[in-house]
C-alpha positions, 0 to 999 in steps of 0.5 A: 500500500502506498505509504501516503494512503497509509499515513492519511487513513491512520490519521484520519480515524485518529482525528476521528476518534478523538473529536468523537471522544470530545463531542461525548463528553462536552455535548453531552449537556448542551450543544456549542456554537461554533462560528457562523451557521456551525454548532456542535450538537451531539447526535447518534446515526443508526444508519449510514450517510444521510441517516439511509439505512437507520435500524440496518446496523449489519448491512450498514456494516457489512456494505461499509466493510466490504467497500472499504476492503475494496479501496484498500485493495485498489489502494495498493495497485495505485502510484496516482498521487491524487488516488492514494490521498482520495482513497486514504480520505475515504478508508480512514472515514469508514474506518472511524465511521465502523470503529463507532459501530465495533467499540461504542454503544452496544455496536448500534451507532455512529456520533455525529456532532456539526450541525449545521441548519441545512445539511444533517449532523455529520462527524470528521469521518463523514466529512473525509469521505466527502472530500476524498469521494469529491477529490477523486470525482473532480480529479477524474473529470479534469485530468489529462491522460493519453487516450485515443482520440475518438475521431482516429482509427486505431491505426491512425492513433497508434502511429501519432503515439509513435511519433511522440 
């Protein structure tokens, strides 16, 4: 596995875990404002994003398991530098998401704690998921690669690559 795919994925279930910890113990009362339309507010997900899936614990588990072995086999083919940030953004939030499941709460729930008025509460593994989904969406939207033109005849594309 690339090492910077390792390196993101255990940092992010560590950050993770730790704000978890935090929102337990100082939302437990009342809910904090941040900054702007941000407050931390002390919520429990029985399903998956979004709440999808609320009271199908196993199947949440079992679906968020097998995708994450899946990117971590992916991750190991890849030397795409963009790739191994996206995937160890995405493992590292199922990860921190699963360990919710694995160690808390009788195996049920996932915390979440940053409210905002106009999107569900979320935690920073959802959010790493996000932005690693995002990167890898954008990235291959956008990037540059050496593929035939359409126009071209195979012929005609494998003489302009010999030419470069």
């Amino acid at each position: 596995m690339p090492y910077l795919t390792l390196v993101l994925m255990v940092t992010v279930v560590v950050i993770d875990q730790l704000s978890k910890n935090w929102a337990l113990k100082a939302l437990k009362v009342s809910p904090k404002h941040f900054i702007g339309f941000i407050s931390f507010r002390l919520e429990f997900n029985s399903g998956a994003a979004f709440s999808i899936g609320t009271g199908s614990t196993l199947i949440v588990v079992l679906l968020s398991s097998i995708i994450a072995i899946a990117l971590l086999v992916v991750a190991f083919g890849t030397r795409n530098r963009v790739y191994q940030v996206s995937l160890g953004l995405i493992v590292g939030g199922a990860i921190g998401n699963l360990a919710d499941r694995a160690f808390r709460f009788d195996h049920k729930y996932v915390v979440d704690f940053i409210y905002t008025s106009f999107w569900p509460t979320f935690n920073l593994a959802d959010s790493s998921i996000t932005i690693g989904v995002v990167t890898a969406i954008i990235y291959s939207l956008f990037k540059k690669e050496s593929r035939p033109d359409l126009g071209k005849t195979p012929q005609e594309d494998s003489n302009a690559q010999s030419d470069i």
